[in-house]
N, C-alpha and C positions, 0 to 999 in steps of 0.2 A: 504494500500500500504506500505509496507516495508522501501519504500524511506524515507516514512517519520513518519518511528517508531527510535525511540531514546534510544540507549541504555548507560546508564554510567558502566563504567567500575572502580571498587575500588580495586586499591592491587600493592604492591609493588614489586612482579614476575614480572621482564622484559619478560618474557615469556606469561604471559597470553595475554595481548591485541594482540599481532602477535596471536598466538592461534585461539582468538574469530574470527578475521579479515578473516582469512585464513576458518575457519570452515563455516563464513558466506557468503562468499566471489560470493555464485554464489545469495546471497540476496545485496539487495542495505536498508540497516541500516546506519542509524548515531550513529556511536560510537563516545563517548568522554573518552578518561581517564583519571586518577588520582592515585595518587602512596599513597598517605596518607589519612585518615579521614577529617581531617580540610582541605583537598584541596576540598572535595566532598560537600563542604556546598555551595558556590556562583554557580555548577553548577546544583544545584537543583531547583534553581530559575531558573537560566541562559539559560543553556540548556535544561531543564523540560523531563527530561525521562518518558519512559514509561516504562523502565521496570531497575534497576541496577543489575548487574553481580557482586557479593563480595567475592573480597578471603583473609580467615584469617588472612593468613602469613603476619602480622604488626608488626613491632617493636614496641615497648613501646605504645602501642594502646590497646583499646577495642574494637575489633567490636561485639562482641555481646553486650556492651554497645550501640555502633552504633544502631545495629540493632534494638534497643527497642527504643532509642529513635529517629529514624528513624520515625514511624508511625505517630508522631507529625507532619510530615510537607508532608507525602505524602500516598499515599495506592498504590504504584504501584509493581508491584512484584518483588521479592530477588530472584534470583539463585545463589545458595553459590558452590562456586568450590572449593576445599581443594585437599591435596595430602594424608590427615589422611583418611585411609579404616576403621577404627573399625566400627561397628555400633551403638556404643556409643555417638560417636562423631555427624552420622548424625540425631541421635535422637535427639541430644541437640540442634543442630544446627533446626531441625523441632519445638521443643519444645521453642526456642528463637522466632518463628515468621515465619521464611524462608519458601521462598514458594515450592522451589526445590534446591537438592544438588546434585551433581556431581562431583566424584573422578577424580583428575590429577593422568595422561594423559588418557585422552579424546578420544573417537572418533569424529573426527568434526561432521558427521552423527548425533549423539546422541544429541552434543550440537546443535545443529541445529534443533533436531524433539523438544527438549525441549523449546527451547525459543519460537519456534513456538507455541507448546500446551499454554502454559502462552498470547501468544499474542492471539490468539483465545480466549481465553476465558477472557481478559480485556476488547477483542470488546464485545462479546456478552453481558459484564456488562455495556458497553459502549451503546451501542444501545438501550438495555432495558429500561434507565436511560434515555430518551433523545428522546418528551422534559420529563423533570425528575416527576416521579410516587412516591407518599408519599410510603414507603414500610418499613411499624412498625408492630409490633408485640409487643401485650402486654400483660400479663398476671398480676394477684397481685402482687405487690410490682415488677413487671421486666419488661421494656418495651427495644427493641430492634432497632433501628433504623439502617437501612443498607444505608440512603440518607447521613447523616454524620458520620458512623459511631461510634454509641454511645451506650452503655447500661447502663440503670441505673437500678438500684437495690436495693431494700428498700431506697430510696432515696439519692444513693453512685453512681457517675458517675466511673464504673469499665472500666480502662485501659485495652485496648484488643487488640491481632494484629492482619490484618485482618480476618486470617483465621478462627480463633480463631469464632471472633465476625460473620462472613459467614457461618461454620458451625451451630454455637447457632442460629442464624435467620432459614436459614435452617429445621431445627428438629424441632425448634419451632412454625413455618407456619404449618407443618403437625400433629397439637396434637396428640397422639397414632398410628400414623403410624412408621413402624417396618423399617428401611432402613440397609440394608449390607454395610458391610464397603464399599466391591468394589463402590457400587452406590455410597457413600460418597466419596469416593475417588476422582470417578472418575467427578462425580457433583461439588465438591471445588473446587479440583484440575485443573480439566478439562482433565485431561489424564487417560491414564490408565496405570497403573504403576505395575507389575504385582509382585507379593511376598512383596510390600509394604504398606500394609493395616496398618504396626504398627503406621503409620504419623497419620491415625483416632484415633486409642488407646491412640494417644500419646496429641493430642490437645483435646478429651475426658478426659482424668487425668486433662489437667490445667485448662479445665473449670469446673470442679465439684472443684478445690483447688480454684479459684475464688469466685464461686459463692457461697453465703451463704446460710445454709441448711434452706430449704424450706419444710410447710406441704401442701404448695400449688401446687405445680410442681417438676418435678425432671427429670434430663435425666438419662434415665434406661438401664441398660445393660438386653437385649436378648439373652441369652448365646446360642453360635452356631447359631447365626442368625448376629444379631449389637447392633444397639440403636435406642432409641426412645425417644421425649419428652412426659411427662407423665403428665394431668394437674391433681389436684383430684377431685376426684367423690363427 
């Protein structure tokens, strides 16, 4: 139920919360906002969202500092809104963690099918989880835990943001099976997002820069096809 899905809202655009309000308006959400970083700490406790809404535009802030160290205290999903179109920027912003980005000004429409698709697919982790099913994945030296998210790695607990760690559990449940990006896409993600397959490309690069090279496993690029984890023969 909507009523009682909880959204925070992070960013110092007077603009954006009337924005979200109005786009959501024919949904019944609990919005809370906040204008700075350090105001968004006591309602993470407080108000406990289910999902935050962040936009860049901070004075003297980090939020992609935020956003990494965000993961520490919760796994619920980021939709980053900016008013920056290059596609540089939503790479980085994919590449920091973010679970979806969305250019200012908006259609309410679109921000609405989005936070929708993210909420759909929190329940279905939600549901899955509950009551909660061991769900590791192990191979030599890597084991995968998706109940706290955790991986460790020759004996190295590697820091991951979710998706990050969602896809790697992912690929690695299915030893040598072949998956398209679309299917990744749209399985993480939970949408279907159409011309942006580069978000799989792009949490593929920081998992191979993460993880330390292995003669036991590998995830392998299928060219013209996706990837697959590969254990050895």
């Amino acid at each position: 139920m909507t009523e009682n899905y909880r959204i925070l809202i992070v960013g110092n655009d007077p603009e954006l919360a009337p924005m979200i309000s109005d786009a959501l308006e024919k949904d019944r959400y609990q919005l809370f906002a906040v204008t700075t970083l350090s105001e968004s700490d006591d309602p993470l406790q407080s108000f406990q969202p289910d999902m935050i809404i962040l936009d860049p535009a901070f004075t003297g802030s980090d939020p992609k500092g935020y956003l990494q160290s965000f993961w520490e205290k919760t796994h619920v999903p980021v939709l980053v809104t900016s008013s920056e179109t290059d596609i540089s920027s939503r790479v980085l912003w994919l590449e920091m963690g973010a679970d979806d980005y969305l250019v200012k000004p908006f259609d309410p429409r679109e921000l609405a099918a989005r936070i929708h698709a993210l909420q759909r697919r929190s329940a279905i982790q939600t549901s899955s989880r509950n009551p909660p099913v061991l769900e590791t994945v192990e191979y030599p030296d890597l084991s995968i835990n998706l109940n706290n998210y955790t991986v460790i790695c020759q004996g190295t607990n590697l820091p991951m943001p979710p998706k990050e760690l969602e896809l790697l559990y992912f690929l690695a449940s299915s030893p040598g099976q072949v998956f398209t990006r679309e299917k990744l896409l749209n399985h993480i993600w939970g949408y279907e997002y159409a011309g942006d397959t580069r978000t799989v490309d792009v949490h593929i690069k920081r998992l191979r820069r993460k993880l330390p090279a292995s003669d036991k496993w590998a995830i392998e690029t299928v060219w013209g096809v996706g990837y697959k984890f590969q254990p050895a023969t």
